[in-house]
LOKEVEX-218566 format. One record per residue (C-alpha): chain; residue in one letter; x, y, z. Coordinates in Angstrom, 3 decimals. Layout:
unit|code|c1|c2|c3
A|a|X|Y|Z
...
***
This chain:
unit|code|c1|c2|c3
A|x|112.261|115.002|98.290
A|x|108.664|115.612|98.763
A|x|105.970|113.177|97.033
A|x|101.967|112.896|97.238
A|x|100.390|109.977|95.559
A|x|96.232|110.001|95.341
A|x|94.219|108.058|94.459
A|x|89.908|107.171|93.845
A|x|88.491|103.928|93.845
A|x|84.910|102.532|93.945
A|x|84.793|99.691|96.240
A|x|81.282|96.770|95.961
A|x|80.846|96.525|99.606
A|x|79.966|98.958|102.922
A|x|82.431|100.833|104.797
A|x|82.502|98.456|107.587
A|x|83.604|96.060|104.814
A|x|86.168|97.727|103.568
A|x|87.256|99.033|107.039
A|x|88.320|95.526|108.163
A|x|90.099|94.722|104.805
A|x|92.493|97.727|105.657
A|x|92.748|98.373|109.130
A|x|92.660|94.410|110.066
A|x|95.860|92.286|109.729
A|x|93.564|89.573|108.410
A|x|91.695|91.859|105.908
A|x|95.469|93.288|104.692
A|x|96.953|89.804|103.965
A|x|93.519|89.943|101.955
A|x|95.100|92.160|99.330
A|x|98.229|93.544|100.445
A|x|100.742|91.793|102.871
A|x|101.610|91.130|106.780
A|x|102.298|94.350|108.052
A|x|101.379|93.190|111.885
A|x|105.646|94.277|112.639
A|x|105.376|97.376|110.481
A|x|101.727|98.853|112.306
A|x|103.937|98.160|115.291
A|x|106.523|100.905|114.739
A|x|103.866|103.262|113.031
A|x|101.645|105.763|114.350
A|x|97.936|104.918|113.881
A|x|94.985|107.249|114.257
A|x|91.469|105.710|113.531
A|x|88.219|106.870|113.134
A|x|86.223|103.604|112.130
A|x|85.215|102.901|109.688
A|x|85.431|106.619|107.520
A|x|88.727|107.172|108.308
A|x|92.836|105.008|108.872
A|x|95.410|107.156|109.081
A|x|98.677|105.129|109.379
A|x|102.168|107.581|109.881
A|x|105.564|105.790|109.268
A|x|108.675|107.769|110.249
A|x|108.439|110.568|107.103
A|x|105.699|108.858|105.531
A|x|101.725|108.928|105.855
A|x|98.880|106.944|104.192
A|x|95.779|107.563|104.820
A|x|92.382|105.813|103.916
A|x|89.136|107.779|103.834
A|x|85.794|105.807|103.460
A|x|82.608|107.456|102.066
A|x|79.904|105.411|101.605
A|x|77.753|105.519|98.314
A|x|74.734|104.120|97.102
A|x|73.957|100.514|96.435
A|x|75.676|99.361|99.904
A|x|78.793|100.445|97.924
A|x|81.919|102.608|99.136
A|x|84.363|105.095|97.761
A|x|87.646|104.919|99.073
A|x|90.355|108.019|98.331
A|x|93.370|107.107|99.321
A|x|96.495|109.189|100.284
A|x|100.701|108.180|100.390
A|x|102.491|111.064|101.293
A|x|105.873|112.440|102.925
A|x|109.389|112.939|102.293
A|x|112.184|110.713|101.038
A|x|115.705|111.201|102.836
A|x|117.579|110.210|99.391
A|x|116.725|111.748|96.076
A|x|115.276|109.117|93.907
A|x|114.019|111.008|91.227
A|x|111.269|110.692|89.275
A|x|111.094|106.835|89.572
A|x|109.876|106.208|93.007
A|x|106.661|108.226|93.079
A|x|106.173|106.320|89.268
A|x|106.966|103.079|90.818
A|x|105.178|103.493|94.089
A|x|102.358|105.130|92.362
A|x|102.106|101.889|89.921
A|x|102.317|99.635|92.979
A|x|99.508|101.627|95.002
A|x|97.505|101.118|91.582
A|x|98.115|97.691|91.785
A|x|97.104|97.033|95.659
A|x|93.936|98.922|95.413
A|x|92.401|97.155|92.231
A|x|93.675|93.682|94.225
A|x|91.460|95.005|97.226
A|x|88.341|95.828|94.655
A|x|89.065|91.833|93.275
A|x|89.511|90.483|97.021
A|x|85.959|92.682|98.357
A|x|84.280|90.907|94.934
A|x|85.476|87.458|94.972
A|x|86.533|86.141|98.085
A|x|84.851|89.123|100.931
A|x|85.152|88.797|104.524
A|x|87.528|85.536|103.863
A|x|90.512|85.180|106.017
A|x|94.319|84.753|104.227
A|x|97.089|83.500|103.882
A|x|99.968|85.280|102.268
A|x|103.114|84.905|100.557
A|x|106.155|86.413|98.865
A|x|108.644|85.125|96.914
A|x|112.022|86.961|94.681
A|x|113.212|85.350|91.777
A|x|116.888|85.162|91.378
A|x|118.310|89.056|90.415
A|x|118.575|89.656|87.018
A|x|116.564|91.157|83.543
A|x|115.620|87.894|82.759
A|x|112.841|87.054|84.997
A|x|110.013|88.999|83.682
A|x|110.308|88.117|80.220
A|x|110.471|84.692|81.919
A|x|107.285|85.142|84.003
A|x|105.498|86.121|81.017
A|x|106.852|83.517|78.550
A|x|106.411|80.605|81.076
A|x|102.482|82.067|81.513
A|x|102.156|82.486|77.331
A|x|102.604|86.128|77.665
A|x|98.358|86.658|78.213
A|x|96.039|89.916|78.190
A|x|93.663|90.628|80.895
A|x|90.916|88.008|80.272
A|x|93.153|85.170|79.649
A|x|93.282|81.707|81.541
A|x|96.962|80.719|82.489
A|x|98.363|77.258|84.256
A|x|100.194|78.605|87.467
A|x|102.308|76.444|89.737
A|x|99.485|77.298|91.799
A|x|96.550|76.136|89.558
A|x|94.800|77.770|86.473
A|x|93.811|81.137|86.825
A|x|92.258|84.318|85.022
A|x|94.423|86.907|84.486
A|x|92.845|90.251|86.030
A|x|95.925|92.490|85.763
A|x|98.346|93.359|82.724
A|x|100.409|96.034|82.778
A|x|103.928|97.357|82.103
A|x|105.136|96.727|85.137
A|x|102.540|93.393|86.894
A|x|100.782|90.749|86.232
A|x|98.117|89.528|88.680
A|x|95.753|86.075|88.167
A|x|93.130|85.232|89.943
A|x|92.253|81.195|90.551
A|x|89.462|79.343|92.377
A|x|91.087|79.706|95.790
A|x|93.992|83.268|95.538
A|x|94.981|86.173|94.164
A|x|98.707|85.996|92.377
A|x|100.885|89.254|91.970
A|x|103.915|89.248|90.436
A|x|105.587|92.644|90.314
A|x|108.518|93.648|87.994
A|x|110.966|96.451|90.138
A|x|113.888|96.545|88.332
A|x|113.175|100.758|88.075
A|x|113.893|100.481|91.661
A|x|116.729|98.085|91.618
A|x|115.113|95.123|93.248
A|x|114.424|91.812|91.819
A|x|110.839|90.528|90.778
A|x|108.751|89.259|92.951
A|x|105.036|87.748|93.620
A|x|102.640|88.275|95.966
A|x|100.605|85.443|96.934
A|x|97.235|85.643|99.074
A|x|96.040|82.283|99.233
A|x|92.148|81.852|100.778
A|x|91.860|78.154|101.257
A|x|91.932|77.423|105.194
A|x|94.997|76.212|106.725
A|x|96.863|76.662|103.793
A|x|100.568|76.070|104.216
A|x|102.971|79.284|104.123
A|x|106.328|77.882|103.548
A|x|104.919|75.032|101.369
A|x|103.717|77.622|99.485
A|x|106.955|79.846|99.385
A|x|108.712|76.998|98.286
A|x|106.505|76.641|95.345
A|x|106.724|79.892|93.958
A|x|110.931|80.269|95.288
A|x|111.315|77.114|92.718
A|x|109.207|77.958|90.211
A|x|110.789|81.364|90.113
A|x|114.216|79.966|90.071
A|x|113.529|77.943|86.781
A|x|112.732|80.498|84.821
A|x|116.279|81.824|83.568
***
């Protein structure tokens, strides 16, 4: 099974910026996750900072950087390649949603909190239909805009869709994505700015809070 997913997104800061935020493990625990073990099996080609080209088995992403006026950058972004097993529809949906997701956190993380160094975090909640209804009962089931109370502080959400739910406080950016389409249990994403901010204190937090929801 073949799948391309593309995508456009206008970025507040330089190239050089947003070069570091994607091709740096520091600048990807920024907005997306440690992938330090991953970049280690994959095949990178690099032309910095207008173009990241990062080849995984089947798979390719690729980044390409133009910048744009205002000290501003647009980023068009590529995940490509073929799938071994025939999902169907749902993974380039799924995928698609989650790429959606990753690149507005990495507009939020160049606005709010550039050039900072991170921490992240991830976390499942115990299988079952029951957690996102949970997540978004336990968080007063809020629109873009809102301020919610979050095991990790109060927050304002920045994300709301069908699928995630993303907050933003004084000190992180908090994903929680629903994957049940792909048979996997909810989980959140956690990239925590403050320095020397504790990892498995941190997992713990979420693992418990996510654990009392049911």
């Amino acid at each position: 099974m073949r799948f391309e997913i593309r995508r456009e997104v206008a970025l507040p800061v330089p190239p050089e910026e947003v070069w570091r935020a994607i091709a740096t493990p520091g600048g990807q625990a920024g907005w997306f996750m440690t992938v330090e073990e991953a970049e280690d099996a994959a095949e990178i080609v690099e032309d910095a900072p207008h173009r990241l080209e990062q080849r995984f088995g089947t798979q390719a992403i690729e980044y390409v950087l133009e910048a744009a006026a205002g000290g501003t950058t647009v980023l068009r972004f590529v995940h490509s390649g073929v799938l071994e097993e025939d999902w169907g529809d749902e993974f380039e949906t799924m995928t698609g949603h989650g790429w959606d997701l990753y690149l507005r956190t990495l507009r939020e993380y160049l606005t709010h909190f550039p050039g900072r160094p991170a921490v992240y975090v991830e976390a499942e909640a115990p299988p079952g239909p029951q957690a996102w209804s949970g997540v978004l009962k336990a968080l007063g089931d809020p629109a873009e805009g809102d301020v919610v109370t979050t095991p990790v502080g109060d927050g304002t959400v920045d994300v709301r869709s069908e699928h995630h739910l993303g907050v933003r406080t004084e000190h992180a950016l908090v994903r929680f994505h629903e994957r049940s389409l792909i048979g996997m249990p909810l989980a959140v994403g956690h990239h925590e700015y403050t320095p020397g901010a504790d990892r498995a204190a941190l997992t713990e937090t979420w693992t418990t809070w996510l654990g009392g929801l049911a």
